[in-house]
N, C-alpha and C positions, 0 to 999 in steps of 0.2 A: 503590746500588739505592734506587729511591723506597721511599718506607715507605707500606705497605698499611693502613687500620686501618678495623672497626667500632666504633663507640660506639651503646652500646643503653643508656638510660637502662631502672634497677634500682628508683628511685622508694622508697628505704629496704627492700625486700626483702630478705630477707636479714640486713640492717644496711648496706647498701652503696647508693649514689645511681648507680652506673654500672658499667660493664663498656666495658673497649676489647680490643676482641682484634684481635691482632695476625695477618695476613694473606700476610706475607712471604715467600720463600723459607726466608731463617735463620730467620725464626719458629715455625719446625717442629720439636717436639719430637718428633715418632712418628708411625707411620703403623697404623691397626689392622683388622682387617677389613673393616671398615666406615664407616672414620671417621678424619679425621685430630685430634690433639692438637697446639694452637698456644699460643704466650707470649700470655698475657692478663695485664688488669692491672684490680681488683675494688679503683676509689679508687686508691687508691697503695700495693697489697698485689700483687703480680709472684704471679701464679697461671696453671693451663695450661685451655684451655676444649677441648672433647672435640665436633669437628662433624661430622655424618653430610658423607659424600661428595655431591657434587650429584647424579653419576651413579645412585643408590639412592634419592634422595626418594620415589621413585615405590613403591619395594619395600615392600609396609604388613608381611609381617611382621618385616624389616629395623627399620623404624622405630619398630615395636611392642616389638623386642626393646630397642633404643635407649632407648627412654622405660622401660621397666621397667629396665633398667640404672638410669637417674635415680633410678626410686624405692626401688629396694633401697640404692643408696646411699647417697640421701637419710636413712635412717631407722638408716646403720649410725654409730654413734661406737664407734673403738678405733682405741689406739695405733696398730695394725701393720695397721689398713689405711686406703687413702689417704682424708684427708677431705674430705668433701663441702663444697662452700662455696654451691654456690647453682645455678640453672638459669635462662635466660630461652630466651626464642622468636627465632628468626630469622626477622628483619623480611621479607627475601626469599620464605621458604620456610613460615614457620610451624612449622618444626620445634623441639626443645628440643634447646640448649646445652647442655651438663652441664662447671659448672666446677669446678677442686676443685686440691687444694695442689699447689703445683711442687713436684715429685722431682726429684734429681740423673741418677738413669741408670734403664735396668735391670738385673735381676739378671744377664742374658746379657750385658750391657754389662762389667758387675762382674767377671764371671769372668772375663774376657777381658785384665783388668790385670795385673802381675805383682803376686805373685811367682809364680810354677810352681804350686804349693798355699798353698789359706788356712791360716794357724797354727789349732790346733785349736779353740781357746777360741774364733775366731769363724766357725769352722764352726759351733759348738755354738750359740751365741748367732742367726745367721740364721735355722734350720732351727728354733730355740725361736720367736723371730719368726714366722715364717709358719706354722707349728701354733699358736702363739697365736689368729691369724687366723680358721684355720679351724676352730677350737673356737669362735670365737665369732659364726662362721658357722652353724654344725651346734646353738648352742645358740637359733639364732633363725630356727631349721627352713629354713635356706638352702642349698643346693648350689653352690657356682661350678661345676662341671665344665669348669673350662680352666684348668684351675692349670700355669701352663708357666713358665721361666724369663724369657719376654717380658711376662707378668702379676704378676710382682714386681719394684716398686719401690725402689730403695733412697735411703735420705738421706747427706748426706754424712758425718753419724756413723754408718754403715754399721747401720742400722736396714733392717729389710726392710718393707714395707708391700704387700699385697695389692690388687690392682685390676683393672680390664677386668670388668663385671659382663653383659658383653651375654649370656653362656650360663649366669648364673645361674637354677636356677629356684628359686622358693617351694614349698615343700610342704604340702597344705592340710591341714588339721586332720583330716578324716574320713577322709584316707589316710594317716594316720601311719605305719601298719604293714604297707601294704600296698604290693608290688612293682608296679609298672606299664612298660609297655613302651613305646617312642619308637621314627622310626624312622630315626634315622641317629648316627652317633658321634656324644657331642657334643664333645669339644673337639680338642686336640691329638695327633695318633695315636700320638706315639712316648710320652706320660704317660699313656694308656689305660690302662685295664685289660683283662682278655681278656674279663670278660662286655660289655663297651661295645664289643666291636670284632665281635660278632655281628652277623647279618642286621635282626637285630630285639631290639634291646639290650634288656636288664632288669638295672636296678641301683641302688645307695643310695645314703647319702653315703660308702661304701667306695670309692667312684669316686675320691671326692679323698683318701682317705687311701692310697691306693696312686699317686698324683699327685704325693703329695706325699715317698712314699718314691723317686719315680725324682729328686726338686730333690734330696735329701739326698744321694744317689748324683753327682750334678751336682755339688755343693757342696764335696763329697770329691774329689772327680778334676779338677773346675773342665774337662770335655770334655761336651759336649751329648749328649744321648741319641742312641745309633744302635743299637740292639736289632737284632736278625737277626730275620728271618720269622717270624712268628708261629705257620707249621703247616708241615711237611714233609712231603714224599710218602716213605711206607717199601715193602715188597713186600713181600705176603701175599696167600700159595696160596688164602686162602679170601674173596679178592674179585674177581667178575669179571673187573673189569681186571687185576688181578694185583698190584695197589697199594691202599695207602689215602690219605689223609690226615689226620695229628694232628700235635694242636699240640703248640707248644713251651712249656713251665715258661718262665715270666717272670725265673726268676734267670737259666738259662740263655740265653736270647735277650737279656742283658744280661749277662755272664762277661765280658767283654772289659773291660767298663769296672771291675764289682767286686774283679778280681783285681788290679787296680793298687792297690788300696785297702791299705794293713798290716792285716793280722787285730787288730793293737793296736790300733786306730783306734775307741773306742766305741761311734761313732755307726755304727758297720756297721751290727749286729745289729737297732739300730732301724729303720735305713731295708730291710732286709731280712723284717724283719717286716711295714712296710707292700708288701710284693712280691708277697706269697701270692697263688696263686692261686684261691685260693676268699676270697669276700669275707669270710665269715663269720669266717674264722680272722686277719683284720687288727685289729690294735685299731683302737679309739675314738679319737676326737681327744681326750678325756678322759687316757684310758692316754698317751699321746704325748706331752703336754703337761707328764706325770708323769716319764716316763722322759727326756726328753730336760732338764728341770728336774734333776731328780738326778745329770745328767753334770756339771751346773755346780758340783759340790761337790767334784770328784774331784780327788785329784792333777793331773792332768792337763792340766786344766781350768788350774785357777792355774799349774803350771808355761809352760804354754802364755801367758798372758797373764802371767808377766813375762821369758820370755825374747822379747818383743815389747811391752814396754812403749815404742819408739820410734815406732809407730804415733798418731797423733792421739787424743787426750785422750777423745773422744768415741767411738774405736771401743773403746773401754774395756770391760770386763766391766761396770762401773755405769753404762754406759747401759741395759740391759735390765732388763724389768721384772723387781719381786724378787718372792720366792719369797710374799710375802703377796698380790701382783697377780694371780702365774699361782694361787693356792689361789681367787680370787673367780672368775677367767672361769671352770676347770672344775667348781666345784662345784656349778653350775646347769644344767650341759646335759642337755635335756630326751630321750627316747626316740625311737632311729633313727626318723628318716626315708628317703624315698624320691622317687623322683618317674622 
């Protein structure tokens, strides 16, 4: 197959004199809402470049979301989420590139290998990863609202890293504390929460911490979210029709997947706390960050990583950040936002 390529001169932006992105069919790393991810290469550093579909140029809040994806990326550095490396314009369209580190898979990709379940120690360590993330999202008044297993990246030392920012939003300063309404879900319906799957959603960054208790659920059972209905119809004498409709408890509309879990298993209780259904009663990415850090000390934890010490050197308990890392990201997040 001929080989497809743009080269767009970078003119030291960045650090870098060029950009070639690659155009091919195998050049295709992902395909995302709105955009596909192709092999680029920034000089002679093999990076993936992220390009709005041709079909959508046209769509400006498409595009708008697009460019804000850029700049909230732009501005994030940390480990566990993917890094920003640069952006130029396409010469065609005038649109912006957003290029940024090659990843090995994603985390849906991930689960998908054997064995049957992750040994526990890197259960423990993923699910530290991407709450790392999103503490240090939530401390720089950011929401992603699309935390799904298709927006976690992983490296080949089984590091997870956070991405896809097109449903981020910023939260401004004068709304800090205040709930405001949108008017459609934002992200992925089966990591929802029950107040995001109203007519006329209202909700915080509780959004992602209950997102991020359905990946920990994931993570555990290595089976993709399939929740049951979210409301049922029951019968009662004292409504008209003779029925009503309510909803279902979020543990329950997911029982299928948490009862495969062992009640041993430590990381339950965490990811079942971020389940709740009232937001209020979920922790903090603060709290989360805590507890899922203090599984790393347990028996468990080390039994777990050395009856798999056969695994690569790099999926090791010391690849994760230590316990002085995670004390700097949450010791600065600042007071719930919203948006």
């Amino acid at each position: 197959m001929a080989s497809k390529e743009m080269c767009i001169s970078m003119g030291g932006q960045y650090g870098y004199q060029e950009v070639r992105i690659y155009q091919s069919e195998d050049s295709l790393l992902g395909t995302g809402s709105y955009g596909n991810v192709v092999k680029a290469k920034l000089d002679d550093l093999a990076c993936a470049a992220k390009i709005l579909h041709q079909v959508i140029f046209t769509g400006k809040s498409i595009v708008s979301r697009f460019d804000q994806e850029c700049t909230i990326l732009r501005d994030l550095k940390h480990p566990n989420i993917v890094q920003f490396l640069g952006m130029v314009n396409d010469p065609s369209s005038g649109h912006l590139i957003l290029l940024m580190e090659m990843m090995q898979q994603s985390l849906t990709q991930f689960l998908e290998l054997p064995p049957k379940l992750l040994p526990f120690y890197l259960q423990v360590n993923i699910s530290h990863d991407i709450a790392l993330a999103v503490a240090h999202l939530h401390r720089n008044r950011i929401l992603h609202r699309d935390l799904s297993s298709n927006n976690i990246l992983m490296t080949k030392g089984c590091q997870a890293k956070v991405t896809d920012f097109g449903m981020a939003k910023i939260a401004e300063s004068n709304r800090s504390m205040t709930r405001s309404r949108v008017t459609q879900c934002p992200g992925t319906l089966v990591y929802m929460p029950p107040e995001a799957l109203l007519t006329a959603p209202r909700y915080s960054e509780k959004l992602d911490i209950f997102s991020l208790g359905v990946l920990l659920i994931q993570i555990m059972t290595k089976k993709f979210p399939s929740p049951t209905n979210a409301q049922i119809t029951i019968e009662d004498d004292r409504s008209p029709t003779g029925e009503i409709i309510v909803p279902v408890e979020e543990v329950k509309r997911r029982k299928a997947d948490i009862e495969t879990i062992p009640k041993s298993n430590a990381l339950l209780p965490v990811a079942l706390s971020c389940l709740k259904d009232k937001h209020q009663e979920r922790p903090d990415a603060v709290q989360l960050c805590q507890c899922i850090e203090a599984l790393k000390t347990t028996p468990a934890h080390v039994e777990s990583s050395t009856q798999h010490s056969d695994l690569p050197s790099t999926c090791s308990p010391s690849s994760s950040p230590s316990a002085g890392q995670v004390e700097e990201e949450v010791n600065d997040i600042r007071p719930p936002i919203y948006a």
